[in-house]
KEZAMI-630814 format. One line per field, with one value per atom (N, C-alpha, C): residue in one letter; atom name; z, y, x. Coordinates in steps of 0.05 Angstrom, whole numbers, plus 5000, padded with zeros to 4 digits. Example, Ala and Ser with C-alpha at 12.3 -4.5 7.8 and 13.67 -1.06 7.14 Angstrom:
<vodrens>
rest [A	A	A	S	S	S]
atom [N	CA	C	N	CA	C]
z [5156	5156	5156	5142	5143	5157]
y [4886	4910	4934	4955	4979	5001]
x [5264	5246	5264	5257	5273	5258]
</vodrens>
This chain:
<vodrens>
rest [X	X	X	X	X	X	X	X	X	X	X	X	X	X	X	X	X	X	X	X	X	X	X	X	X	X	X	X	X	X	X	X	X	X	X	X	X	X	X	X	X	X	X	X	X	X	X	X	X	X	X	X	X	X	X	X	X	X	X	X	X	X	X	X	X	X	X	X	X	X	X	X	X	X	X	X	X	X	X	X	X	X	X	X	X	X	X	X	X	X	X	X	X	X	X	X	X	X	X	X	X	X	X	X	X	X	X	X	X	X	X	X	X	X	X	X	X	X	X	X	X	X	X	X	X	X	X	X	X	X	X	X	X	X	X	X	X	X	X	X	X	X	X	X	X	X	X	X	X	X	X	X	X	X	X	X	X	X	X	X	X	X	X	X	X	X	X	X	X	X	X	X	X	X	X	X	X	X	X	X	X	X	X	X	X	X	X	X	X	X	X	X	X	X	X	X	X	X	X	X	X	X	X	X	X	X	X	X	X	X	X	X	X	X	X	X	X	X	X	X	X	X	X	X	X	X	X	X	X	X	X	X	X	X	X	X	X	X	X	X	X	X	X	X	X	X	X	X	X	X	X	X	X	X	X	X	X	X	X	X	X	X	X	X	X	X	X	X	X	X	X	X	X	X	X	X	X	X	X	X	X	X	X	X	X	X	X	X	X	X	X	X	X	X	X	X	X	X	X	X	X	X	X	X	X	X	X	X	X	X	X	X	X	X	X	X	X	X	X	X	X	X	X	X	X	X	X	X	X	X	X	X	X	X	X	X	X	X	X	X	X	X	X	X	X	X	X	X	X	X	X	X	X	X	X	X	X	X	X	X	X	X	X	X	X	X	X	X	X	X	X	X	X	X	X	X	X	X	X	X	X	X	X	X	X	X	X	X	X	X	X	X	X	X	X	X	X	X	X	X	X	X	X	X	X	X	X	X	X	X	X	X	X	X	X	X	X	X	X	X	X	X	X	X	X	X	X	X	X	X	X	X	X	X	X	X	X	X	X	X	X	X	X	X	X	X	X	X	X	X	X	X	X	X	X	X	X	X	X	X	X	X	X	X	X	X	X	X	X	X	X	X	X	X	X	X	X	X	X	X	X	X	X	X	X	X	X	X	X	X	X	X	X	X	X	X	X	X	X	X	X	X	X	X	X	X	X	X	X	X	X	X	X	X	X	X	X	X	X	X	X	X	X	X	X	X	X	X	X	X	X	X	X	X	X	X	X	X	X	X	X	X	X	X	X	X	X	X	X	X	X	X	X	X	X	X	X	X	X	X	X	X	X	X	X	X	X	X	X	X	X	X	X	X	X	X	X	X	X	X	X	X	X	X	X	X	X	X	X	X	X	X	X	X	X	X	X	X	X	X	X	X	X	X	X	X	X	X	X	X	X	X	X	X	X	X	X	X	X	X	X	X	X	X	X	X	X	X	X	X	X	X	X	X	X	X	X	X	X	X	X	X	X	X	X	X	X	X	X	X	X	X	X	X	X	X	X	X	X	X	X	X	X	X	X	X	X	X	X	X	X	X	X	X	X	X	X	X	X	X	X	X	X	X	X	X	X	X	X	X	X	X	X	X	X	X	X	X	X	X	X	X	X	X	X	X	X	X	X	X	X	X	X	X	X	X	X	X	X	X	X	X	X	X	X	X	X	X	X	X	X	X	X	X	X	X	X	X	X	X	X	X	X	X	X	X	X	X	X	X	X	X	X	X	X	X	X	X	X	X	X	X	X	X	X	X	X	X	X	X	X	X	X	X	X	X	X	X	X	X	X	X	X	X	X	X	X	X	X	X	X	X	X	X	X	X	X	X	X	X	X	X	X	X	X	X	X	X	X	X	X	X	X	X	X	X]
atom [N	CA	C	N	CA	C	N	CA	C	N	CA	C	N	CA	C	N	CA	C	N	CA	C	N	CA	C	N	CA	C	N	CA	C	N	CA	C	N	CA	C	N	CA	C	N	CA	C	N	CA	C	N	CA	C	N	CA	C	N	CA	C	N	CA	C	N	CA	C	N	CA	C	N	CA	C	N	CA	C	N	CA	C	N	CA	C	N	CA	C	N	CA	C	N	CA	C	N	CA	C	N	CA	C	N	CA	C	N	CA	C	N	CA	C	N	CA	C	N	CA	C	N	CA	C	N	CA	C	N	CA	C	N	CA	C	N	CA	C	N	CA	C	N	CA	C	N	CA	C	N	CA	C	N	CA	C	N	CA	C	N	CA	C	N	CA	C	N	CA	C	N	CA	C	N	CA	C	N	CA	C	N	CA	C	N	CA	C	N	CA	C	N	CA	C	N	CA	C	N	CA	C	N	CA	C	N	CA	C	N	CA	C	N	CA	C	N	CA	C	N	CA	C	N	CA	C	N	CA	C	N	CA	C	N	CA	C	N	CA	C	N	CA	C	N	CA	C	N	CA	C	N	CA	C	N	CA	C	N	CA	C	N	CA	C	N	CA	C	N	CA	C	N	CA	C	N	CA	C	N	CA	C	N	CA	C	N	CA	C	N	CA	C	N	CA	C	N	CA	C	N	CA	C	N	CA	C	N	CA	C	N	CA	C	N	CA	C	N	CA	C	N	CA	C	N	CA	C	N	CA	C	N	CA	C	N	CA	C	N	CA	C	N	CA	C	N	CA	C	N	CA	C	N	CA	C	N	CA	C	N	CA	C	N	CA	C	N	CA	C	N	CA	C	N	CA	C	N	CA	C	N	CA	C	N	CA	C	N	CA	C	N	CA	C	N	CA	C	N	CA	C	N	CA	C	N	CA	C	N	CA	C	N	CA	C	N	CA	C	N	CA	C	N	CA	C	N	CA	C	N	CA	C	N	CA	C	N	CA	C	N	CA	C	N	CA	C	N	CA	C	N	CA	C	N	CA	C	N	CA	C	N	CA	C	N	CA	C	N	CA	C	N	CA	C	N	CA	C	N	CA	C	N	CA	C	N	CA	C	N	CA	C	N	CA	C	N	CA	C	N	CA	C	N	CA	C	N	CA	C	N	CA	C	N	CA	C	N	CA	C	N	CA	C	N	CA	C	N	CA	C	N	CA	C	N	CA	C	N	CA	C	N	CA	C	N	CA	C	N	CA	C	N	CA	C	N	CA	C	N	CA	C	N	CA	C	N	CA	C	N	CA	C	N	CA	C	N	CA	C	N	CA	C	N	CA	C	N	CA	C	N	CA	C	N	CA	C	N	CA	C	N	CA	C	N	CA	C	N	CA	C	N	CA	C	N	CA	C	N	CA	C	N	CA	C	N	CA	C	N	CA	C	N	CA	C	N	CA	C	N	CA	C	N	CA	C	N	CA	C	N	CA	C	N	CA	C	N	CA	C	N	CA	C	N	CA	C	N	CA	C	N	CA	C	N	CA	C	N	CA	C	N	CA	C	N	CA	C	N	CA	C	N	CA	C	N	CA	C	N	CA	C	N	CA	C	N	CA	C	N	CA	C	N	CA	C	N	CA	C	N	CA	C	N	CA	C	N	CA	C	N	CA	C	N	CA	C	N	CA	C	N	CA	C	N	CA	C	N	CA	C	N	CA	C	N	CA	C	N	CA	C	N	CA	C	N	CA	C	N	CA	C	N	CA	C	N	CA	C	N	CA	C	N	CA	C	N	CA	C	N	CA	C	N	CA	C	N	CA	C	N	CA	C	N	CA	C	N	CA	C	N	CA	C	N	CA	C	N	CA	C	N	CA	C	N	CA	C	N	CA	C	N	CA	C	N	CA	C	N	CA	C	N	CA	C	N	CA	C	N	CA	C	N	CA	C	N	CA	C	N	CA	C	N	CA	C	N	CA	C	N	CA	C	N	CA	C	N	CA	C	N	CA	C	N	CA	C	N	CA	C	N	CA	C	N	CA	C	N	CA	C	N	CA	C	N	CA	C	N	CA	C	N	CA	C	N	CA	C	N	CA	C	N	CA	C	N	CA	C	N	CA	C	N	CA	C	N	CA	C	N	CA	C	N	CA	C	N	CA	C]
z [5000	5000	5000	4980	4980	4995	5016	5035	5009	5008	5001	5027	5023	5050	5033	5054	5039	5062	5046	5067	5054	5080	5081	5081	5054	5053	5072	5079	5093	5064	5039	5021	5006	5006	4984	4998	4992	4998	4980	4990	4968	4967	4959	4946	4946	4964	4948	4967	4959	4957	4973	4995	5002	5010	5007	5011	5028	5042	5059	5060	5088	5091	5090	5063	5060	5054	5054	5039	5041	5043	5022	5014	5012	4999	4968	4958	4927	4921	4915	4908	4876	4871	4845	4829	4813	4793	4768	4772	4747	4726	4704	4690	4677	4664	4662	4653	4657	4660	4677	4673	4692	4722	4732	4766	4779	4806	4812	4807	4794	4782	4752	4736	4717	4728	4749	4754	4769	4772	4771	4753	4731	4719	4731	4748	4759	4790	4797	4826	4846	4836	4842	4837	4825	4823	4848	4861	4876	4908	4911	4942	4949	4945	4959	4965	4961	4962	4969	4963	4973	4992	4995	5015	4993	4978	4961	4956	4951	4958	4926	4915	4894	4895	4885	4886	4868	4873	4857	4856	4830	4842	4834	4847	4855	4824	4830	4799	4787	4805	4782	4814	4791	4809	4831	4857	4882	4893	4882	4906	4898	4917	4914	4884	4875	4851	4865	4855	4862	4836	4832	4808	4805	4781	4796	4800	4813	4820	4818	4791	4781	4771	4779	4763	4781	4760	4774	4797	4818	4838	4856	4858	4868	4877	4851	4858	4867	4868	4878	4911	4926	4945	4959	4940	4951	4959	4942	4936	4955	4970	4988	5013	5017	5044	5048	5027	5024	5043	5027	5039	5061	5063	5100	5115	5114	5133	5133	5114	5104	5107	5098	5087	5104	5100	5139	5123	5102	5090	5072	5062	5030	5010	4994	4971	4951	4940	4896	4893	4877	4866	4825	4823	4799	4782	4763	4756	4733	4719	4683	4678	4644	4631	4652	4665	4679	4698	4716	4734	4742	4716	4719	4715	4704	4707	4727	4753	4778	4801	4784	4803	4800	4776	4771	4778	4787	4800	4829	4840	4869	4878	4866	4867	4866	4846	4838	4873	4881	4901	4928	4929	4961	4958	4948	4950	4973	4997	5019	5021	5005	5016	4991	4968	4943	4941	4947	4944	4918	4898	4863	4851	4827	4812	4787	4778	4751	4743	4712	4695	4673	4664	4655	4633	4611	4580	4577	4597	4606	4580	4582	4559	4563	4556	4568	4552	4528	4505	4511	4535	4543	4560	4571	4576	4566	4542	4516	4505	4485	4465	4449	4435	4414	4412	4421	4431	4409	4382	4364	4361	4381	4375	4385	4404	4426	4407	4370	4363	4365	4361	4367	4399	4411	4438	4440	4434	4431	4424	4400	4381	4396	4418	4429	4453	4465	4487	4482	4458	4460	4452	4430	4433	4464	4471	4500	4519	4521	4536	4522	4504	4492	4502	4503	4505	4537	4566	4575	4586	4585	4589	4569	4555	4546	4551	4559	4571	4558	4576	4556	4586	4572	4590	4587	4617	4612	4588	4575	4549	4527	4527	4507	4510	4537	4532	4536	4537	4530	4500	4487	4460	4450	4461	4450	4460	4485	4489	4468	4460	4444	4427	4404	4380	4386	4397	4405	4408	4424	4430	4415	4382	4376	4366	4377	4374	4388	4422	4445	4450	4472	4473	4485	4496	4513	4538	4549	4572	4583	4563	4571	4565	4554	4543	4565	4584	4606	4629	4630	4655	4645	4624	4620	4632	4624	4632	4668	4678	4713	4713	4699	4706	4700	4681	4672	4688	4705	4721	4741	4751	4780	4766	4741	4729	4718	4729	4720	4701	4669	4651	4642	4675	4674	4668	4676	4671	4636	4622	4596	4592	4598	4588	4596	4609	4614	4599	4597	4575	4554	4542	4509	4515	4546	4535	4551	4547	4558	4583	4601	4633	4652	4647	4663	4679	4667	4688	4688	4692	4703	4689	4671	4645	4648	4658	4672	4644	4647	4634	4635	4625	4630	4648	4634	4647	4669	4680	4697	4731	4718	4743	4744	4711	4710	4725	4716	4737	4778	4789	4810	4820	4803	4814	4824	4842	4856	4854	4853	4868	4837	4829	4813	4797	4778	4750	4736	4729	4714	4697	4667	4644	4633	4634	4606	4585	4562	4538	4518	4509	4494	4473	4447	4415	4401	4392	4385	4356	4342	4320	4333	4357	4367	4386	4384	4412	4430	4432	4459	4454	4474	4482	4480	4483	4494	4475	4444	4422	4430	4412	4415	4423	4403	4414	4438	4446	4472	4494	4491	4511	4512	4483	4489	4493	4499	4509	4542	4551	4584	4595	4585	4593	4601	4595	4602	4624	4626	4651	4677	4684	4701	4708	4735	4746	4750	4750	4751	4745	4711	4698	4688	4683	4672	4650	4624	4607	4594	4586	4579	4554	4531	4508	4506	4502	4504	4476	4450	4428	4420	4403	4396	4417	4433	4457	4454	4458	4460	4493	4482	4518	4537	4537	4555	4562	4576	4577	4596	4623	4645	4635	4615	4618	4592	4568	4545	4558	4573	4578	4611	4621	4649	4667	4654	4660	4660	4628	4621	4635	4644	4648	4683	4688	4717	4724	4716	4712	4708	4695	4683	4714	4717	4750	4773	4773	4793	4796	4773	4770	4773	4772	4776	4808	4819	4849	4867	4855	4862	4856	4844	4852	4863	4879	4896	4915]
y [4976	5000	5025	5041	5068	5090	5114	5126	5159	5176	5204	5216	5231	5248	5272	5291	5319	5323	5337	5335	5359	5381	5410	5417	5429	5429	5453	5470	5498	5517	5505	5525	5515	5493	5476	5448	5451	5429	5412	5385	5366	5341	5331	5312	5282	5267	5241	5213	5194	5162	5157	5137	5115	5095	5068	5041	5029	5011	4994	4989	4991	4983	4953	4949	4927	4916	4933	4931	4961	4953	4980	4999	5033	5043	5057	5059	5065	5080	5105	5134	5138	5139	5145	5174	5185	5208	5211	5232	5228	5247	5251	5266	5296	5308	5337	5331	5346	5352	5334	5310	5286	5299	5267	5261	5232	5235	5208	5183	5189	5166	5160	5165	5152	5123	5128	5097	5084	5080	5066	5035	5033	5011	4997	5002	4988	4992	5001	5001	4974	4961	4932	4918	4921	4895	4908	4934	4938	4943	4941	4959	4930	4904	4882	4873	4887	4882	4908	4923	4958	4970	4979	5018	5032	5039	5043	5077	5103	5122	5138	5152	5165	5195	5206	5236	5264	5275	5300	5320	5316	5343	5378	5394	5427	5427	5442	5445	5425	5398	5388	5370	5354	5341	5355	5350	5363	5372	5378	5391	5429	5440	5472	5474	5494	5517	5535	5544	5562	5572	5602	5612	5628	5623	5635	5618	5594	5569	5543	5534	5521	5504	5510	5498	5475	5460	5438	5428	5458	5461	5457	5467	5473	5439	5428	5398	5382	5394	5369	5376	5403	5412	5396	5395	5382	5350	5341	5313	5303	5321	5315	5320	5342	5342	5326	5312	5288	5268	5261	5233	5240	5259	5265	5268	5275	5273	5253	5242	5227	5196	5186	5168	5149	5178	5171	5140	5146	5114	5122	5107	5109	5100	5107	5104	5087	5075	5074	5105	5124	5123	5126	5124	5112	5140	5147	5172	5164	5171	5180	5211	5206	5236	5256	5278	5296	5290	5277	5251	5238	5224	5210	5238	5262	5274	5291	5287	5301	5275	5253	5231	5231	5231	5239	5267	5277	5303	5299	5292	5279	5260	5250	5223	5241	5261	5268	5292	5291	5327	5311	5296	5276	5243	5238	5208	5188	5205	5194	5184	5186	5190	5182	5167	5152	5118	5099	5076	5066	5077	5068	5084	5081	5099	5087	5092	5082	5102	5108	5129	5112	5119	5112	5130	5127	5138	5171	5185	5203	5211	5248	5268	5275	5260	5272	5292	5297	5311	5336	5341	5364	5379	5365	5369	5367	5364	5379	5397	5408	5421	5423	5389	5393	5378	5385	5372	5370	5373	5375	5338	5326	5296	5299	5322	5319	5351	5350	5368	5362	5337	5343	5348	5330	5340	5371	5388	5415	5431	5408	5423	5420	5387	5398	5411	5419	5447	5469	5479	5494	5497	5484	5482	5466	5455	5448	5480	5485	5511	5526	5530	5546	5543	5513	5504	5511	5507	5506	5538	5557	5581	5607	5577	5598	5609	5610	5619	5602	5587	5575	5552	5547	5523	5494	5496	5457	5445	5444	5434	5442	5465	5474	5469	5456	5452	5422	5404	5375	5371	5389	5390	5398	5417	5423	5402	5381	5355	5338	5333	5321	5318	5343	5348	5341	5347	5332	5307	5297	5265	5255	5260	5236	5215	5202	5169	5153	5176	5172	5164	5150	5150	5177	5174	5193	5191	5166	5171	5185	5176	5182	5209	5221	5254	5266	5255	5260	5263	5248	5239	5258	5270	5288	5318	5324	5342	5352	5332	5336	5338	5324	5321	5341	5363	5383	5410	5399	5427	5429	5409	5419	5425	5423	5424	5457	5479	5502	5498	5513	5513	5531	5544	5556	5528	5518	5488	5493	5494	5486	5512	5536	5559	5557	5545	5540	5522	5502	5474	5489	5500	5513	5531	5561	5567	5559	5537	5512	5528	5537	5548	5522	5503	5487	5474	5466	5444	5465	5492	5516	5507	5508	5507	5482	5475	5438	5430	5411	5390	5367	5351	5311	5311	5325	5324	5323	5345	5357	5341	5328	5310	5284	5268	5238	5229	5242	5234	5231	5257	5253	5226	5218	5197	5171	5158	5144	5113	5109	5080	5075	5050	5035	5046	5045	5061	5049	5037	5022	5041	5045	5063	5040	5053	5040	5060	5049	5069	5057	5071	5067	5071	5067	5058	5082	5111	5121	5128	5111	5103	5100	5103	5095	5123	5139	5161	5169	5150	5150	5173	5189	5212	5208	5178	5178	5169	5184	5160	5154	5139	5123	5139	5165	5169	5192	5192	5218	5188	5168	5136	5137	5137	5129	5155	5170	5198	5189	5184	5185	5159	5142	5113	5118	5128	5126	5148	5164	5185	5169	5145	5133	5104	5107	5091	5061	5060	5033	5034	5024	5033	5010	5003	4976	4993	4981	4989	4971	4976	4961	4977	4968	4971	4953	4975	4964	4970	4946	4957	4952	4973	4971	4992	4990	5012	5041	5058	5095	5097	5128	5141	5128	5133	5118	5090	5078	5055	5039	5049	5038	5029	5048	5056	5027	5030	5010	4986	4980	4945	4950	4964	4951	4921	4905	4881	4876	4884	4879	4895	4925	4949	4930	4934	4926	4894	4882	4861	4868	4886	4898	4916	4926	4952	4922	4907	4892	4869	4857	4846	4868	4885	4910	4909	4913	4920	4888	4878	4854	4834	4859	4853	4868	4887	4902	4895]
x [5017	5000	5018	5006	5023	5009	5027	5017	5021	5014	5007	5016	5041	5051	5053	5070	5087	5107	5124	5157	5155	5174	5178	5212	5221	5240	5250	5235	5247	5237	5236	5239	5213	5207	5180	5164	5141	5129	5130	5148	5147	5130	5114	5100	5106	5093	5107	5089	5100	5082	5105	5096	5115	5101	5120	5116	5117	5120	5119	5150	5167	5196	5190	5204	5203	5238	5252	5278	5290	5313	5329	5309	5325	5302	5310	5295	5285	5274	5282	5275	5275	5246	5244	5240	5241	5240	5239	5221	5192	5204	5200	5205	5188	5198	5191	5159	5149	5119	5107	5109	5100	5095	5085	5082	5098	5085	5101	5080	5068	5044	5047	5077	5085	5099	5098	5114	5093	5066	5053	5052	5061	5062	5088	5103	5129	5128	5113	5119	5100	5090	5086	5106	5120	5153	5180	5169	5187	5176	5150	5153	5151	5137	5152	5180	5204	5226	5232	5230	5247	5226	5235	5223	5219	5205	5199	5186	5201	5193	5185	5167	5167	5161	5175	5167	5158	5137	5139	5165	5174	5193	5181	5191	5184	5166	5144	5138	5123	5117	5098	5087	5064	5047	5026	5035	5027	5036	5068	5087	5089	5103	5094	5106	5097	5113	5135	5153	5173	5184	5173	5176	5202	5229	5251	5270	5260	5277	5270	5277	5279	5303	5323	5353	5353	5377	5382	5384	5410	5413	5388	5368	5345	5339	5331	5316	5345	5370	5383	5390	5383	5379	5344	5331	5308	5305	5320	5331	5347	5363	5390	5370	5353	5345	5319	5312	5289	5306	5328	5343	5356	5356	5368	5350	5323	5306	5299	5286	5265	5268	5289	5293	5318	5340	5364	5374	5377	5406	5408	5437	5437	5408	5406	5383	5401	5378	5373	5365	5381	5358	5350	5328	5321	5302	5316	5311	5299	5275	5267	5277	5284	5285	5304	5286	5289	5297	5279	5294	5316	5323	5350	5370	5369	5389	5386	5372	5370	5389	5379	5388	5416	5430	5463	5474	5458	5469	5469	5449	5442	5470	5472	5498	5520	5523	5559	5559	5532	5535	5540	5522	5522	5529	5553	5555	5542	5549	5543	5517	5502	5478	5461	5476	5466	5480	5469	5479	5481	5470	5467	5448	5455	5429	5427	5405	5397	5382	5394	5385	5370	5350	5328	5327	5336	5342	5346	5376	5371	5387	5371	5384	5404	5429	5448	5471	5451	5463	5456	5440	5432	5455	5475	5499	5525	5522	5552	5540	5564	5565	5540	5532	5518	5499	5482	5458	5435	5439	5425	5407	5431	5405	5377	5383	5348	5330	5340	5325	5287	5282	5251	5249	5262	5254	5252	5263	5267	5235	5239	5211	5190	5192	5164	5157	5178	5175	5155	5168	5149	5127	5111	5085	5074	5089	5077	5071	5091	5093	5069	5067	5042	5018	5017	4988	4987	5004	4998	5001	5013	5003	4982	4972	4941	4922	4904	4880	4864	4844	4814	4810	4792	4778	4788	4774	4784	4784	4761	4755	4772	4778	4797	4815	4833	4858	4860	4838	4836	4839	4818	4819	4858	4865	4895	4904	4912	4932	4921	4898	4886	4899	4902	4916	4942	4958	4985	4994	4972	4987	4953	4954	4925	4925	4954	4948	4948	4942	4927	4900	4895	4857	4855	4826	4813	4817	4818	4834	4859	4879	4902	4903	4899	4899	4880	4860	4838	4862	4878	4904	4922	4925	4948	4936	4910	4903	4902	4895	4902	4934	4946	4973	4993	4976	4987	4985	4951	4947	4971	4990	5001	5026	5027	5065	5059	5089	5093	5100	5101	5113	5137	5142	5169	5199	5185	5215	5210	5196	5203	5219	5213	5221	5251	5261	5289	5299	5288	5305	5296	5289	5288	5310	5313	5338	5367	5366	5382	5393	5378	5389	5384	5370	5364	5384	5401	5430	5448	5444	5472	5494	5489	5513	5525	5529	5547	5546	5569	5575	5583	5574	5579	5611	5631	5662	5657	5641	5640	5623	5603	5586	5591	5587	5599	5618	5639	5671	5666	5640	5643	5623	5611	5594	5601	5612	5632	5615	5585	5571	5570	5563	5553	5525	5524	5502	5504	5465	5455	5441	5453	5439	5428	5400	5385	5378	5385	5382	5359	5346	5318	5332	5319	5315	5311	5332	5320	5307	5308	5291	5262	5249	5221	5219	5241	5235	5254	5272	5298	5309	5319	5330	5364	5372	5398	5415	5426	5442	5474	5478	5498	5529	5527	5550	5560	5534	5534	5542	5536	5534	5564	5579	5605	5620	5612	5628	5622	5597	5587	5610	5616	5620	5655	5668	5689	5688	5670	5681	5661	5654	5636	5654	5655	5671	5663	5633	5622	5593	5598	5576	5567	5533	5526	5511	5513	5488	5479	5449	5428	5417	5418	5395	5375	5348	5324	5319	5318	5311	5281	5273	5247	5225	5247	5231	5229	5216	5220	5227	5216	5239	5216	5194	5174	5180	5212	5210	5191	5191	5181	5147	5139	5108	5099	5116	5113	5127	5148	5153	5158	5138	5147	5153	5155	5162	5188	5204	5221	5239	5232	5245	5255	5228	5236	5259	5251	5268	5297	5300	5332	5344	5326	5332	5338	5318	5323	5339	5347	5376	5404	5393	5416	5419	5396	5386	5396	5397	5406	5429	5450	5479	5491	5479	5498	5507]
</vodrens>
């Protein structure tokens, strides 16, 4: 059973699910626009074995807005005093997208206090030079951002997610719309003008990450954020790195093969 709390950073109310101590704990992270209810399709293969914690980060879901502060720094200050209050051991933790590159920041800032991490098909071209592989990602910022600081009604802005994702049902485009009300769309206005990770670079965080990292990289012929040769630039600056290709898969791994996904994290989780 998952409990609905909120933890007070001194600076934000943060948001989040926890599990039953059942194990070790397992701190998960959701990616940009999202909640911590994208990992709903995987969090049955873990809170029977982990402690199992998921969280909104600043800016989306249920946790506060803080307009202004938004950089990396920010969520990895939220992240560090999560696991020092909260949580009081080393973590997993297990990052998507946005996520996983809060979770490799989290690791390179407080070793102490990260027992492994797994990045989950992270952008990590968003931290070189030439990031022209994540050009659609790019493209779709900002009509996102559009839609969501427009003015109109509920209806009208079901109808606009609509037109975007319509080889969606009605459901899921119904779920995007709640899921959109608690996310600021100040975070996009930063990853379009790439302020988001304070200039950093891969040199720069990879090298300090000291525990063991399990990358899974998605297919990007289907969607994946993460190609091949931003992987073999990351791989030599990472001291104990496992990686996994998921082919046939997009960046949505957890959500399209959660079986498979999970299985891969928890053979990971289960050689440490």
């Amino acid at each position: 059973m998952l409990m609905e709390k909120t933890f007070d950073t001194g600076t934000v109310a943060i948001h989040y699910v926890e599990g039953p101590p059942s194990g070790k704990p397992l701190v998960l992270l959701h990616g940009v626009t999202t909640w911590w209810q994208t990992f709903l399709p995987i969090l049955p293969h873990f809170v029977i074995r982990y402690h199992t914690y998921a969280l909104d980060l600043r800016g989306h879901g249920g946790s506060g807005r803080t307009p202004g502060a938004y950089s990396i720094s920010n969520d990895v200050a939220d992240v560090v005093a999560f696991l020092r209050d909260c949580v009081q051991e080393p973590a997993v933790l297990l990052g998507w997208s946005l996520g996983s590159m809060v979770a490799m920041f989290v690791a390179a800032a407080a070793p102490e206090l990260v027992r492994a991490v797994v990045l989950d098909d992270p952008p990590l071209a968003m931290l070189t030079d030439d990031d022209s592989s994540l050009a659609g990602v790019y493209e779709w910022f900002g009509p996102m951002r559009d839609l969501l600081t427009r003015d109109g009604s509920a209806d009208d802005r079901l109808a606009a997610i609509t037109a975007l994702n319509p080889e969606d049902d009605d459901v899921q485009n119904r779920r995007r719309l709640k899921m959109y009300s608690g996310f600021d769309p100040e975070h996009l206005t930063l990853l379009i003008e790439r302020k988001r990770f304070d200039q950093k670079r891969l040199e720069e965080v990879l090298p300090r990450i000291t525990c063991p990292v399990l990358l899974v990289q998605a297919d990007v012929s289907v969607g994946g954020v993460l190609d091949d040769q931003t992987v073999q630039a990351a791989l030599p600056m990472l001291a104990d790195c496992a990686l996994v290709r998921m082919q046939g898969v997009g960046h949505d791994l957890h959500v399209e093969q959660p079986a498979s996904f999970s299985r891969i994290v928890m053979d990971f989780l289960e050689s440490l």
